[in-house]
MDAnalysis code that builds the backbone (N, CA, C; Angstrom):
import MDAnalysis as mda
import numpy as np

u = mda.Universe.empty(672, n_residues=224, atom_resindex=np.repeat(np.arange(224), 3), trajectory=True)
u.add_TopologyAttr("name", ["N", "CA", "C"] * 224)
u.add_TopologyAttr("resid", np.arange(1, 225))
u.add_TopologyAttr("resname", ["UNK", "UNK", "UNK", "UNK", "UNK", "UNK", "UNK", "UNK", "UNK", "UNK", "UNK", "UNK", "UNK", "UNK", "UNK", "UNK", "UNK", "UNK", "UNK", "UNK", "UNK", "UNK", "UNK", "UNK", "UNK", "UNK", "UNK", "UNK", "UNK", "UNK", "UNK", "UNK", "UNK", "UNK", "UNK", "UNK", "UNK", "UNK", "UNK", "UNK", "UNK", "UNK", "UNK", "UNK", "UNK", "UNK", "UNK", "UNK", "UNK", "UNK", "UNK", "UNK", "UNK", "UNK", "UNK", "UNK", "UNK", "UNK", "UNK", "UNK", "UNK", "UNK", "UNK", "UNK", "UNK", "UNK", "UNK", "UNK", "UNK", "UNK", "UNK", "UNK", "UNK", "UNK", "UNK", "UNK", "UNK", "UNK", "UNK", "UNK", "UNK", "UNK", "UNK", "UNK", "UNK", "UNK", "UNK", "UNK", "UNK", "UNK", "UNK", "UNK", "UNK", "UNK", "UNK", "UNK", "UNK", "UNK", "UNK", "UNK", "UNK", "UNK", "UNK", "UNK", "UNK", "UNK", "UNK", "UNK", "UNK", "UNK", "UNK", "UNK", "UNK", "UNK", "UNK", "UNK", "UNK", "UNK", "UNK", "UNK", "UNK", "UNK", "UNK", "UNK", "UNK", "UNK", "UNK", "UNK", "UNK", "UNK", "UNK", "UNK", "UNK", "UNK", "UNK", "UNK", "UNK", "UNK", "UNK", "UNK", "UNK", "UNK", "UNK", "UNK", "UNK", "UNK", "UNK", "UNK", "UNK", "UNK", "UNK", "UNK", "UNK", "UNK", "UNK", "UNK", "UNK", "UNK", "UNK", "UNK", "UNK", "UNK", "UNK", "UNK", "UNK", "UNK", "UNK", "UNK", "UNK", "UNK", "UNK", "UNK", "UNK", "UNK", "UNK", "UNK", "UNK", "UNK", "UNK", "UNK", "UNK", "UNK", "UNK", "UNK", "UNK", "UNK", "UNK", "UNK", "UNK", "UNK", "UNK", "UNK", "UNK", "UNK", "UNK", "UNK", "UNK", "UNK", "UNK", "UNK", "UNK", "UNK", "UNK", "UNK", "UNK", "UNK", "UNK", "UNK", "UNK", "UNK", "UNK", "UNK", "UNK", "UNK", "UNK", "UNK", "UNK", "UNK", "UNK", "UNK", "UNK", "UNK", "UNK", "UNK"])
u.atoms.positions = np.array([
    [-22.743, -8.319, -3.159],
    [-23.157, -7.761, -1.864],
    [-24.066, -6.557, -2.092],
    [-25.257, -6.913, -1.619],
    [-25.878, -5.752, -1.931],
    [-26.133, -4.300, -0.657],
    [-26.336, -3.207, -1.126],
    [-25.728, -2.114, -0.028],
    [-27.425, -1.300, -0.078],
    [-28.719, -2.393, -0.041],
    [-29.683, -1.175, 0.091],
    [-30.188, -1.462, 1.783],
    [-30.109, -2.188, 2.351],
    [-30.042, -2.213, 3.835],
    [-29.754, -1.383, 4.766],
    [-28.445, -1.242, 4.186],
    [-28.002, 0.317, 5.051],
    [-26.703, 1.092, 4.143],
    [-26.787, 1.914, 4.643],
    [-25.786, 3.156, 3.914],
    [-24.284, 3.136, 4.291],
    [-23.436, 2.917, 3.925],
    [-21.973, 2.448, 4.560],
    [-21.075, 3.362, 3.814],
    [-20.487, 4.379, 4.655],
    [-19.756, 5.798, 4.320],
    [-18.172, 5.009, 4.983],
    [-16.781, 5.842, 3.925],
    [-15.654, 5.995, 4.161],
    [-15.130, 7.117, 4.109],
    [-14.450, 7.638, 4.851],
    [-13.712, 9.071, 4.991],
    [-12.857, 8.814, 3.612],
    [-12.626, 9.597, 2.724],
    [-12.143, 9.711, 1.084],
    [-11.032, 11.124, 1.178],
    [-10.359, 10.999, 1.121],
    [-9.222, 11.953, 0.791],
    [-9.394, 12.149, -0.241],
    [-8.905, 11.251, -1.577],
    [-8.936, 11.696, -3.105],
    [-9.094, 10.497, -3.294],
    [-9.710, 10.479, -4.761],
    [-9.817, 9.636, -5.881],
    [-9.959, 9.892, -7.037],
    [-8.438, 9.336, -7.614],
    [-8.020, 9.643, -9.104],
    [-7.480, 8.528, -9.955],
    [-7.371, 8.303, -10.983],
    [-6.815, 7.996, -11.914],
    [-5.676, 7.980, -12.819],
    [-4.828, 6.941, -12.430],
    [-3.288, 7.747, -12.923],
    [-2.674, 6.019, -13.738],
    [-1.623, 6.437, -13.382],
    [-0.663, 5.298, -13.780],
    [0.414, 4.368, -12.105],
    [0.182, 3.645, -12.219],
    [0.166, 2.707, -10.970],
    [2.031, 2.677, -10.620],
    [2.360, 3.625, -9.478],
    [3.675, 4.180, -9.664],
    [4.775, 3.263, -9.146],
    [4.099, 2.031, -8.644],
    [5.147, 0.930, -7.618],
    [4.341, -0.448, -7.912],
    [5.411, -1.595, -7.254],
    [4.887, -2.625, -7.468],
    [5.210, -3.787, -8.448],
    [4.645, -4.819, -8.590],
    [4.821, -5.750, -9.265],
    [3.878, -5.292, -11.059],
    [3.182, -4.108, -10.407],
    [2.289, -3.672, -11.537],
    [2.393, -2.130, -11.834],
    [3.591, -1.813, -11.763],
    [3.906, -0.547, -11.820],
    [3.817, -0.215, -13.311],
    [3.089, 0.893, -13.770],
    [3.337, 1.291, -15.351],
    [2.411, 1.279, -15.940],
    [0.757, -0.062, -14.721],
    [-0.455, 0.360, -15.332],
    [-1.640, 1.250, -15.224],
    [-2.407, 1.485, -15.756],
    [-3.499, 2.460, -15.291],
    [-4.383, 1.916, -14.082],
    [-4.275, 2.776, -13.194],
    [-5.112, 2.427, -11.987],
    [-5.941, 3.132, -11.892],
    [-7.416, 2.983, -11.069],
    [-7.713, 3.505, -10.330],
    [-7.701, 3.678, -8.738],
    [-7.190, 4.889, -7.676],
    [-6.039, 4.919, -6.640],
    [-7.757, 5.574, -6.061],
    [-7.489, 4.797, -4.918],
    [-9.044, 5.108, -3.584],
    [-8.368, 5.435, -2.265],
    [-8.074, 6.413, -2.168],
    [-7.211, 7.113, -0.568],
    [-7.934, 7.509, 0.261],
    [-7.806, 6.392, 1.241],
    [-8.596, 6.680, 2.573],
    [-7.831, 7.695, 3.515],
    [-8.846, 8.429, 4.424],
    [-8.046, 9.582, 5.521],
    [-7.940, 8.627, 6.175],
    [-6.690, 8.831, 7.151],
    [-6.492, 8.445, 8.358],
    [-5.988, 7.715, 8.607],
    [-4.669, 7.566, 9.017],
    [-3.446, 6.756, 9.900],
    [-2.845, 6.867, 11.103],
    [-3.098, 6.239, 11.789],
    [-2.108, 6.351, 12.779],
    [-0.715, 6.302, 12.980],
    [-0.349, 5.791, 12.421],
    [1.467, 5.461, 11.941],
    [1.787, 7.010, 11.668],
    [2.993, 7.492, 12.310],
    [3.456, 8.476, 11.923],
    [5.735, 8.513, 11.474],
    [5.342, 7.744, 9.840],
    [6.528, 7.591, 9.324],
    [7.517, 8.874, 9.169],
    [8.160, 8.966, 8.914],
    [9.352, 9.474, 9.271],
    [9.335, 10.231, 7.840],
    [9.123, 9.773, 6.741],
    [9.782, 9.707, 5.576],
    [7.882, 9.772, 5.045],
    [7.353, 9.615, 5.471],
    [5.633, 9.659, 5.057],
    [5.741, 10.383, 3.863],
    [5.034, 10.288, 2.882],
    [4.848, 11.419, 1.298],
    [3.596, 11.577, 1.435],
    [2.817, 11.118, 2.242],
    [0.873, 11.574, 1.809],
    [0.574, 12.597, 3.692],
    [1.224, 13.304, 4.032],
    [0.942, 13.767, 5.284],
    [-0.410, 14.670, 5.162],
    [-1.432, 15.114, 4.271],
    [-2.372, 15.360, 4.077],
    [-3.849, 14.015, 4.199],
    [-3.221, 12.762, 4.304],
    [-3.825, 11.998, 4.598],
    [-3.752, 11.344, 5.776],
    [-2.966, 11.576, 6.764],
    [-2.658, 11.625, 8.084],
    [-4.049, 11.790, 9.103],
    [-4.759, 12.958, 9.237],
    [-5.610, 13.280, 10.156],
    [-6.846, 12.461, 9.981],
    [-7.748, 11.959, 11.355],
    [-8.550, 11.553, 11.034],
    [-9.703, 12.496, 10.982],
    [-9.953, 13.421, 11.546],
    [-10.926, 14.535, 11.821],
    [-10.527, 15.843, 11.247],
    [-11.813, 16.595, 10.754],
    [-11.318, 17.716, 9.671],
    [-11.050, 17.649, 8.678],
    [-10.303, 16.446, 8.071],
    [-10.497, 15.820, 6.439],
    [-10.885, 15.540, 6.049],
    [-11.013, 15.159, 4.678],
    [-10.911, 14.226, 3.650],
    [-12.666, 14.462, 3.750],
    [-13.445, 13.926, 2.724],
    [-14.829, 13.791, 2.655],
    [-15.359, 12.208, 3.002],
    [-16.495, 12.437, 3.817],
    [-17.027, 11.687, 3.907],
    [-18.281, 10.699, 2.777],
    [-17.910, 9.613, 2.209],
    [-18.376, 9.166, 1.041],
    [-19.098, 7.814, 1.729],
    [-20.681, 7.811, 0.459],
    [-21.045, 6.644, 0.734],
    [-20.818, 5.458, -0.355],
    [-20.614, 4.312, 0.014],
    [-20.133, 3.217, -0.932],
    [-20.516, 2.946, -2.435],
    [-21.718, 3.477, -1.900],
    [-22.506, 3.557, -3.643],
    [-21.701, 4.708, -4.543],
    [-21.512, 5.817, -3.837],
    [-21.193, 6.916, -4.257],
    [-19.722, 6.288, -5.385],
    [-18.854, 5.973, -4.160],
    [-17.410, 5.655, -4.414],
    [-17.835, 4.672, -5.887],
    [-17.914, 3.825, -5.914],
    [-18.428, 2.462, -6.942],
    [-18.854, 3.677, -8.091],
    [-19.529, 4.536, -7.849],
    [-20.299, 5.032, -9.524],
    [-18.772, 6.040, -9.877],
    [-18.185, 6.333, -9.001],
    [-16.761, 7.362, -9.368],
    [-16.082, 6.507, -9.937],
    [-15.165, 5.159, -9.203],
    [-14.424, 4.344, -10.272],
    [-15.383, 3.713, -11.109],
    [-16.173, 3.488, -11.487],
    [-16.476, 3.199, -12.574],
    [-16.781, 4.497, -14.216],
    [-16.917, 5.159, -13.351],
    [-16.694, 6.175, -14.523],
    [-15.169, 6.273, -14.948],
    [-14.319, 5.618, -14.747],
    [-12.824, 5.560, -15.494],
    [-12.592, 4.257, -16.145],
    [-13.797, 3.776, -15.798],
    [-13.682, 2.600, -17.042],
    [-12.225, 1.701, -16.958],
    [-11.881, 1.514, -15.677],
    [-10.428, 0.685, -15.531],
    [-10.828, -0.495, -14.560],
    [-10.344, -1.449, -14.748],
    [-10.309, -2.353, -14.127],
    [-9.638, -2.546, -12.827],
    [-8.520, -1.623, -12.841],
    [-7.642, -2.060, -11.748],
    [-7.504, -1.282, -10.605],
    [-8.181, -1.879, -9.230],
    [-8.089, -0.613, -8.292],
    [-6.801, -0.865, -7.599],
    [-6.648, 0.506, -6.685],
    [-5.514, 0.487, -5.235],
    [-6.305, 0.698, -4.460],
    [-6.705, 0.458, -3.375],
    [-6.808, 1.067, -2.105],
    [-5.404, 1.198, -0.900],
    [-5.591, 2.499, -0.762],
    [-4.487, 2.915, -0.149],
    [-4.799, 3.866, 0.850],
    [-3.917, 4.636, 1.630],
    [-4.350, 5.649, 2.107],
    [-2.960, 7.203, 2.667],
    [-2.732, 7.223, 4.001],
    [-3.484, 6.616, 5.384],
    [-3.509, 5.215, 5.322],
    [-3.900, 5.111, 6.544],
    [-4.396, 3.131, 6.496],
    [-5.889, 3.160, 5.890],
    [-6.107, 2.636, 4.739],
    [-7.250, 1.938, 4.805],
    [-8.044, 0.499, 6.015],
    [-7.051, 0.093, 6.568],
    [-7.803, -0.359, 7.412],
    [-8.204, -0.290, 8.469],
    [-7.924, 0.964, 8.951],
    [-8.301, 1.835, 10.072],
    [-9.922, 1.920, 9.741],
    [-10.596, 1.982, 8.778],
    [-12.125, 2.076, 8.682],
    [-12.555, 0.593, 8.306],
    [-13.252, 0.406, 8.958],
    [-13.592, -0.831, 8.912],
    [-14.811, -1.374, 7.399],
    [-15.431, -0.250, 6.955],
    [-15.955, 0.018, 6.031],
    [-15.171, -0.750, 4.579],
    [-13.800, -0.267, 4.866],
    [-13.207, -0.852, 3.543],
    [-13.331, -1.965, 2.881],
    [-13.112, -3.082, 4.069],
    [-13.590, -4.531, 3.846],
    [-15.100, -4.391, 2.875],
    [-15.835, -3.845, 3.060],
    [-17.328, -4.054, 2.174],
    [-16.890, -3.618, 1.024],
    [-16.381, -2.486, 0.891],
    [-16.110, -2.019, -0.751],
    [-15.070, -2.770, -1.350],
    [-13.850, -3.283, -0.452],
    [-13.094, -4.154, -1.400],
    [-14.097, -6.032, -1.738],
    [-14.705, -5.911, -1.060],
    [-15.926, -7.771, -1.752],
    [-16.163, -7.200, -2.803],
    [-17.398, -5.891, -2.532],
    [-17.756, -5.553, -3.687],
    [-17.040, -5.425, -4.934],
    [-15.744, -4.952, -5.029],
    [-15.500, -4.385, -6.031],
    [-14.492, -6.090, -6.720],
    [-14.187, -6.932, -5.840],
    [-13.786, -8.416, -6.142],
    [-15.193, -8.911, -6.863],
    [-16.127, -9.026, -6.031],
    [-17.433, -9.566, -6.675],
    [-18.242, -9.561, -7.996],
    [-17.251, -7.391, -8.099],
    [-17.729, -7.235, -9.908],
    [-16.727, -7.354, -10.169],
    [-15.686, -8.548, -10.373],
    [-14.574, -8.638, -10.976],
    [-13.439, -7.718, -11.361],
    [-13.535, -6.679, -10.407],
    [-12.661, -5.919, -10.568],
    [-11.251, -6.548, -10.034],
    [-9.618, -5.759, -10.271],
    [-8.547, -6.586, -9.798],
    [-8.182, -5.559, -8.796],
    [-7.986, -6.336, -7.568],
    [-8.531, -5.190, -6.458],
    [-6.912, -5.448, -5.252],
    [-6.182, -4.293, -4.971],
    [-4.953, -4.447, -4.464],
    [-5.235, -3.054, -3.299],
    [-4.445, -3.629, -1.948],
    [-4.707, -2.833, -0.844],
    [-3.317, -2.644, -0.668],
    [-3.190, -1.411, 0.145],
    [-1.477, -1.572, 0.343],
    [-2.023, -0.628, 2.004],
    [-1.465, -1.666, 2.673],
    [-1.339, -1.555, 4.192],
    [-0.188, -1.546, 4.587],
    [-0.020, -0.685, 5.821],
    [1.257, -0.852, 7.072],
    [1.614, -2.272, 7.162],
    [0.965, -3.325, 7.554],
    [1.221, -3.948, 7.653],
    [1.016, -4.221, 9.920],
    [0.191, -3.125, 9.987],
    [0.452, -2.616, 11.660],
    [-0.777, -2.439, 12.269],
    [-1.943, -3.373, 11.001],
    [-2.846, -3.742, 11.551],
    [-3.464, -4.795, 11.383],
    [-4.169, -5.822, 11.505],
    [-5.070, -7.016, 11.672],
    [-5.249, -6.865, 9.932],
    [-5.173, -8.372, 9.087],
    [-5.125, -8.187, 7.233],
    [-6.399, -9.421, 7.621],
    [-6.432, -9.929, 8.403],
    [-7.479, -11.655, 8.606],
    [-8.708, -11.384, 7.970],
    [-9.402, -10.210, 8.434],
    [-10.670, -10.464, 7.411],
    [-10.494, -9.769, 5.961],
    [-9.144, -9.448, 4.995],
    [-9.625, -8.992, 3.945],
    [-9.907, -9.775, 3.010],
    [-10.551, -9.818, 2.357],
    [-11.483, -11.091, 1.444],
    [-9.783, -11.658, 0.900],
    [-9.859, -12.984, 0.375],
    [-8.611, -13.717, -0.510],
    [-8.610, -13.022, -1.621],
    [-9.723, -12.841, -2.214],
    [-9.211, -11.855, -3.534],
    [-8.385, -10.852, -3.709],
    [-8.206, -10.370, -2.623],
    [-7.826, -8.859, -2.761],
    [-6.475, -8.810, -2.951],
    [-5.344, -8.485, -3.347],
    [-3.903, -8.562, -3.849],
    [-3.258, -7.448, -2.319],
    [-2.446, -7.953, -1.674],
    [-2.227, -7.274, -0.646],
    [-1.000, -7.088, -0.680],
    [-0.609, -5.617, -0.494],
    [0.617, -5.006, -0.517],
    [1.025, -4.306, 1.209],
    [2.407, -5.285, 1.868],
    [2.473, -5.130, 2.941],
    [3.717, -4.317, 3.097],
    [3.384, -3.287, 3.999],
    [4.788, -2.157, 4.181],
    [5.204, -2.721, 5.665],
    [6.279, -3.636, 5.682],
    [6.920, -3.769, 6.946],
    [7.751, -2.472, 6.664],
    [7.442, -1.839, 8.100],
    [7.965, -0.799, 8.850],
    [9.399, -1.159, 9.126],
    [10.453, -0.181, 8.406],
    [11.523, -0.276, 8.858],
    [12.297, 0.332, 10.427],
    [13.451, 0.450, 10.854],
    [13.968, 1.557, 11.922],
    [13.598, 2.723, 11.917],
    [13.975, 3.107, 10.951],
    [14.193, 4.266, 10.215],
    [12.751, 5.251, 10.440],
    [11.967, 4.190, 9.957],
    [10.598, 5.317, 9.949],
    [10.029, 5.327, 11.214],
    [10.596, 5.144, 12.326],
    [10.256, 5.360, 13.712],
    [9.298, 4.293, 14.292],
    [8.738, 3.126, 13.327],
    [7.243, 2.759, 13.661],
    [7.223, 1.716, 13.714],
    [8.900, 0.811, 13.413],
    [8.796, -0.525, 13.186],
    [8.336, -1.426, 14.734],
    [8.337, -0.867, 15.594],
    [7.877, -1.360, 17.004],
    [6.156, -2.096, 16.229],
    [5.529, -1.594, 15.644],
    [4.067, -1.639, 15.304],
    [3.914, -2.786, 14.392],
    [4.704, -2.671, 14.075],
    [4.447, -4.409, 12.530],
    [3.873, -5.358, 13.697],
    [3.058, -6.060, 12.778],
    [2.252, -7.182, 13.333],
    [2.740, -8.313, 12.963],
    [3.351, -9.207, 12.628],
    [4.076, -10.028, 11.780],
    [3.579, -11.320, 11.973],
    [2.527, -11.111, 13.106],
    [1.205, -12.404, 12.779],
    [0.333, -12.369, 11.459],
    [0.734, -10.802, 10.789],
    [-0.567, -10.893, 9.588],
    [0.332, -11.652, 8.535],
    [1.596, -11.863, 8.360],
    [2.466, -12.937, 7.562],
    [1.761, -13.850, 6.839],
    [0.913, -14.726, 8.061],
    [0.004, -15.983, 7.910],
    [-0.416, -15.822, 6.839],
    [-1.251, -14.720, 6.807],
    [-2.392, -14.597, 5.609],
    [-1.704, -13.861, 4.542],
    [-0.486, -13.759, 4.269],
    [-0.224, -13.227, 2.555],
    [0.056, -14.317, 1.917],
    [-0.212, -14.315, 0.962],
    [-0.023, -15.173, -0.445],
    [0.805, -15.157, -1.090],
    [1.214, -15.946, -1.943],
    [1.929, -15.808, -3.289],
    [1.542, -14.559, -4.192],
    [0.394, -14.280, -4.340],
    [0.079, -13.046, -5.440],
    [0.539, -11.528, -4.692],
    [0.733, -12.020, -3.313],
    [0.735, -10.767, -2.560],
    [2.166, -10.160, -2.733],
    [2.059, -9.310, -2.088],
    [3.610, -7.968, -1.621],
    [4.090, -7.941, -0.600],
    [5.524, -8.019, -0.576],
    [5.919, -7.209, 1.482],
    [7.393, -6.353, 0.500],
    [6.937, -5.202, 1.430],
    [7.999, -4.092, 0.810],
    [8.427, -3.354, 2.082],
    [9.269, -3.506, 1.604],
    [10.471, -2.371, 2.955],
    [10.621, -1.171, 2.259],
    [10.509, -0.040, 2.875],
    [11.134, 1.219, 2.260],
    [12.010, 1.271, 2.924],
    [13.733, 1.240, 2.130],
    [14.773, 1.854, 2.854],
    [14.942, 3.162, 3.251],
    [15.598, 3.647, 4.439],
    [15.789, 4.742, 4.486],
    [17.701, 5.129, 4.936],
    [18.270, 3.856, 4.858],
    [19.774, 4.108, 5.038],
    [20.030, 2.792, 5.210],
    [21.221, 2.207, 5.693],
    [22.169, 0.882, 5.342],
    [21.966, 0.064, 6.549],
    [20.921, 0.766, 7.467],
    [20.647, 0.153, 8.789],
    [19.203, -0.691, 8.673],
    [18.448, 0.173, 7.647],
    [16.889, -0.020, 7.806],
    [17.181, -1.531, 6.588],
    [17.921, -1.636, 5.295],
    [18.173, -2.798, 4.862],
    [18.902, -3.881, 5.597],
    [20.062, -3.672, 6.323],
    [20.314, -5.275, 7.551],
    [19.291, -5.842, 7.646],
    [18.204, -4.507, 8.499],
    [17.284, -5.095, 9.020],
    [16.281, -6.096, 8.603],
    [15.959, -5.219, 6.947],
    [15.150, -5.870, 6.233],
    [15.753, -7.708, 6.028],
    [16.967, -7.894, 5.609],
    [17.456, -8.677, 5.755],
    [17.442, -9.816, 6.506],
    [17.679, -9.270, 7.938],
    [17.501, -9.845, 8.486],
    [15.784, -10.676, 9.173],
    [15.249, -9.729, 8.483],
    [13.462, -9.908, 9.033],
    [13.208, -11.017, 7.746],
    [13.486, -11.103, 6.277],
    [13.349, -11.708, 4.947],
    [14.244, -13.177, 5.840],
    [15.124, -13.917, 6.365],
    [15.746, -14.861, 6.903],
    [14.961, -15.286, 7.892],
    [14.779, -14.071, 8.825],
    [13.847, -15.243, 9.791],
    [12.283, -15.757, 9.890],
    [11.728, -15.001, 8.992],
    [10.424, -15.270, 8.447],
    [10.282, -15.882, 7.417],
    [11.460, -16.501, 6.904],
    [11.761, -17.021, 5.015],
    [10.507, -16.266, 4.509],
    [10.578, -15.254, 4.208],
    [9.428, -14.330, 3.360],
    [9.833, -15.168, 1.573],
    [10.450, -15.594, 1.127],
    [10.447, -15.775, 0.182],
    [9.532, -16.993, -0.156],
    [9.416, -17.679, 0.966],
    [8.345, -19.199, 0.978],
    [6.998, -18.800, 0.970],
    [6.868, -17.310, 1.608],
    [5.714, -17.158, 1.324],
    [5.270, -16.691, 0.580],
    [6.472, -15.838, -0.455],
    [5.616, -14.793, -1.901],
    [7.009, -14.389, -2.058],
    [7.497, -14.501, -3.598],
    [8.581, -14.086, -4.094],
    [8.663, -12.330, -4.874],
    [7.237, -12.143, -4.248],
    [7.266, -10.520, -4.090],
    [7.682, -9.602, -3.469],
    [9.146, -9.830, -2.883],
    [9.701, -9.124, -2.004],
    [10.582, -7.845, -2.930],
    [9.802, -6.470, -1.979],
    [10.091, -5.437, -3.070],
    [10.891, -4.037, -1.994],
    [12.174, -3.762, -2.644],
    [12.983, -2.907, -1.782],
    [12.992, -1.655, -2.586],
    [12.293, -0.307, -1.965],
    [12.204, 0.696, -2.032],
    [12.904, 1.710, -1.502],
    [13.861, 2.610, -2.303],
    [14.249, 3.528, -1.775],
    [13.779, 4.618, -0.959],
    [13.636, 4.761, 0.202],
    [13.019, 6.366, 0.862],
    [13.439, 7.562, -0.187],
    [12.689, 8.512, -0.909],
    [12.660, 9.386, -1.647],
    [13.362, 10.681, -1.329],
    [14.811, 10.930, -2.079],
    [15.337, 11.835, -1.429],
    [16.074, 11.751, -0.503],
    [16.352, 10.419, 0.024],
    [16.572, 10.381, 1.576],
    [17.895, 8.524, 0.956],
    [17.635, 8.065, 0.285],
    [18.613, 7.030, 0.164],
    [18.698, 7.119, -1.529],
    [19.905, 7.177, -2.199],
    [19.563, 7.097, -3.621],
    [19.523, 5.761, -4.214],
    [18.621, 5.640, -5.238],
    [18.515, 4.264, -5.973],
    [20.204, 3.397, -6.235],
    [20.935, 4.262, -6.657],
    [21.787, 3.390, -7.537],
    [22.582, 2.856, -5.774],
    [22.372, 3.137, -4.720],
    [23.309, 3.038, -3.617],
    [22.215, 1.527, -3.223],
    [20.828, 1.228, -3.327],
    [20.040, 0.531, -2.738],
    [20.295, -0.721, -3.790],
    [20.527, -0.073, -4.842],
    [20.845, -1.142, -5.817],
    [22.222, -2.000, -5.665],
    [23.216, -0.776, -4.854],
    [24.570, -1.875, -4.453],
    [24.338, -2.650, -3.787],
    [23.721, -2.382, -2.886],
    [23.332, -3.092, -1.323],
    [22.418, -4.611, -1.892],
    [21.766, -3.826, -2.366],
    [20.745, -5.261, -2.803],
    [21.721, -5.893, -4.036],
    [22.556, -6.047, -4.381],
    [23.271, -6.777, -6.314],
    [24.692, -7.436, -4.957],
    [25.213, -6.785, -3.901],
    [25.787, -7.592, -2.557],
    [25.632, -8.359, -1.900],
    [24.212, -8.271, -1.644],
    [23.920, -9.210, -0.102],
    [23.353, -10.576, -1.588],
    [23.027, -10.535, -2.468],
    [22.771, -11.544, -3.387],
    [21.281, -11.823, -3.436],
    [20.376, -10.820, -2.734],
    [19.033, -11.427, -2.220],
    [18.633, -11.518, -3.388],
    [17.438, -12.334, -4.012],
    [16.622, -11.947, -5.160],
    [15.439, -11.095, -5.084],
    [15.380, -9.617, -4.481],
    [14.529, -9.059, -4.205],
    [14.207, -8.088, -5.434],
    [12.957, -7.363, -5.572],
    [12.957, -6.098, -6.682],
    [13.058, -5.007, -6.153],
    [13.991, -4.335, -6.563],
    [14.625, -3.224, -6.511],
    [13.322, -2.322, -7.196],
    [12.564, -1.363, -6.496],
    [11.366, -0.612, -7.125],
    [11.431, 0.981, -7.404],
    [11.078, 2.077, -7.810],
    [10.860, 2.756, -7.921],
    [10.150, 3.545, -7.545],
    [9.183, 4.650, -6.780],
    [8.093, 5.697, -7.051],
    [8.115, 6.163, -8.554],
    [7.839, 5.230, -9.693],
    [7.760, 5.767, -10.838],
    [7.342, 7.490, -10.989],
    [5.984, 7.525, -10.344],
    [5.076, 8.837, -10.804],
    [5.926, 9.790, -10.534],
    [6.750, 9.311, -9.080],
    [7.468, 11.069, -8.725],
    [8.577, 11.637, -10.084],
    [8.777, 10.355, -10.407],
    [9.407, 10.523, -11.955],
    [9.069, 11.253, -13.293],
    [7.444, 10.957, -13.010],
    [6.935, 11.416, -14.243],
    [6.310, 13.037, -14.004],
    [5.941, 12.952, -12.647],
    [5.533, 14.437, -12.007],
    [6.101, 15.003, -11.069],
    [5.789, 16.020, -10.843],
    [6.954, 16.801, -10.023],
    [6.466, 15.738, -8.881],
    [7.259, 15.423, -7.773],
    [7.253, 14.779, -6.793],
    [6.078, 14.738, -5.347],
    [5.811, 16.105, -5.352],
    [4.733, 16.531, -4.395],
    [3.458, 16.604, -5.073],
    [3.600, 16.767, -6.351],
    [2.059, 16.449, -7.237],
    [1.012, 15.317, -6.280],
    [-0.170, 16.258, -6.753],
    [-1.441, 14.791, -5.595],
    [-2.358, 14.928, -6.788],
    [-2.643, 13.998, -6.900],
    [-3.566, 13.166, -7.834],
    [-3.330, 12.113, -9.069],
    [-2.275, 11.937, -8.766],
    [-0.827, 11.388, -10.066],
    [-0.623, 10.116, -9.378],
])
């Protein structure tokens, strides 16, 4: 896709280079592309500096972004944010960056429209639990379009927000559609080894995940 036609800018919070802290690919080197701006206002949120849409984050043009990850010489992006798909822009930089064979993974709410993101793209879906105030917002028409390579992750936040999950994994058989079903503890707020009873009980075959990085860095660290 070529970008000399016109100039196509995304609001950019940060972009860094770390080690990929969740996931089915947790442990590798990423490069992490954080878009400003969400509407969702979680309960349990860890990026609330990426929240606002106005007054933040820098405004970047696509070319720009492309010559930054490529100076880290990694193959593997995130786009994340905020919602990245709140800018509609994103869609162009994630073709592009599929097109130069990059391995290219989005991680959305899940609480907005996924239909036009190219098939390449590895999609990581946060169904909204109780807990984080927002589950009214899941779209659960975007279901259709995840894949097998893809993600749907619940962050727990107590013994109510997993039923639920539960119960949402049964009536959607999420497992027919991608055996990437990944249960996350809310940080601070539910402890691992308690999410781990819950999940080694109900018998599901789900992955039990981590926030590795907050592990490796102090927890509020940004750029990690």
């Amino acid at each position: 896709m070529s970008l000399n036609n016109k100039k196509l800018e995304l609001n950019i919070s940060e972009i860094f280079y770390s080690i990929q802290g969740e996931g089915t690919r947790a442990g590798l080197p990423c490069v992490f592309v954080r878009l400003q701006g969400c509407k969702l206002r979680c309960k349990w949120c860890d990026t609330p500096y990426a929240l606002k849409f106005k007054g933040e984050g820098n405004s970047m043009e696509i070319e720009k972004i492309m010559k930054i990850i490529k100076s880290y010489n990694c193959n593997f992006i995130q786009i994340t944010g905020g919602e990245p798909l709140h800018q509609e822009n994103v869609i162009y930089l994630m073709k592009i960056l599929c097109t130069q064979k990059y391995s290219v993974a989005l991680e959305t709410s899940g609480a907005v429209d996924i239909s036009n993101v190219d098939s390449r793209v590895i999609k990581i879906m946060d169904l909204k639990c109780p807990a984080s105030g927002m589950a009214k917002l899941n779209k659960f028409e975007n279901l259709k379009y995840i894949t097998k390579k893809d993600e749907i992750k619940f962050v727990i936040a107590d013994k109510s927000d997993f039923d639920w999950a539960v119960v949402i994994i049964e009536k959607y058989q999420l497992f027919k559609i991608t055996e990437n079903i990944l249960f996350s503890p809310a940080f601070n707020i539910v402890e691992p080894d308690t999410l781990a009873k819950w999940l080694l009980k109900s018998g599901i075959p789900a992955r039990l995940q981590l926030q590795i990085h907050k592990y490796i860095w102090e927890p509020n660290k940004r750029g990690v």
